[in-house]
Steps between C-alpha positions, in 0.01 A plus 500: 500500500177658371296289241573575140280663249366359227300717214423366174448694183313313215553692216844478523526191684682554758551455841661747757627358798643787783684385810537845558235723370674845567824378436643612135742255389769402205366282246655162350399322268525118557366413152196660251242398767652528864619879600661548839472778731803524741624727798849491412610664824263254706553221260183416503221467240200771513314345227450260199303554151399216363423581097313251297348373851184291358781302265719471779232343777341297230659102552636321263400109453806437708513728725615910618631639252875606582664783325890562474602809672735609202525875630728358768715455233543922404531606874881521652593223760434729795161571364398124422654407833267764632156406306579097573511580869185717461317236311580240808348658682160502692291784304590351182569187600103473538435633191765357266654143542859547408707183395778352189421336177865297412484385144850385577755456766693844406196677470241651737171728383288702782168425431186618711129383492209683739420348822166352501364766739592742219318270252177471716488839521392501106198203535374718834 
């Protein structure tokens, strides 16, 4: 697996992420701030966009900050199957740590937070 690539733009504040730089992909959203780009074929993610990156990156006096993944919510069950698998996994799995918020016992939330080798990316 090659490295991936990051490129930032600062007027818009985002951050571009390409596991596969040649590689066109479908996008899905995960929420307003975290868009997926997937090989459906391969099953396999080509790239994340990361909107809003300097909010995301920036700590809170916690902690990460986590975001629900409510666009898992809109895709059909073969589909979220699909993008959970993908996010598992080791590309994104080094960009994005993916785990549950349970505000209850009956119910779960996705929620995802950047890895810190995301976040130093930001103070380099």
């Amino acid at each position: 697996m090659n490295e991936p690539i990051f490129s930032y733009d600062e007027m818009s504040d985002t951050m571009f992420i390409s596991f596969e730089p040649a590689k066109e992909g479908t996008g899905i959203e995960l929420n307003e701030q975290i868009l997926l780009r997937v090989d459906e074929d391969r099953r396999c993610a080509v790239g994340l966009t990361l909107f809003n990156y300097s909010v995301l990156a920036q700590p809170t006096e916690i902690g990460h900050r986590s975001l629900p993944l409510t666009g898992l919510d809109d895709l059909p069950a073969e589909t979220r199957e699909m993008v959970i698998e993908i996010l598992h996994g080791s590309e994104v799995g080094e960009i994005l740590s993916f785990s549950a918020y349970t505000p209850s016992v009956v119910e779960t939330i996705p929620i995802t937070s950047l890895q810190d080798s995301v976040l130093e990316r930001r103070a380099a």
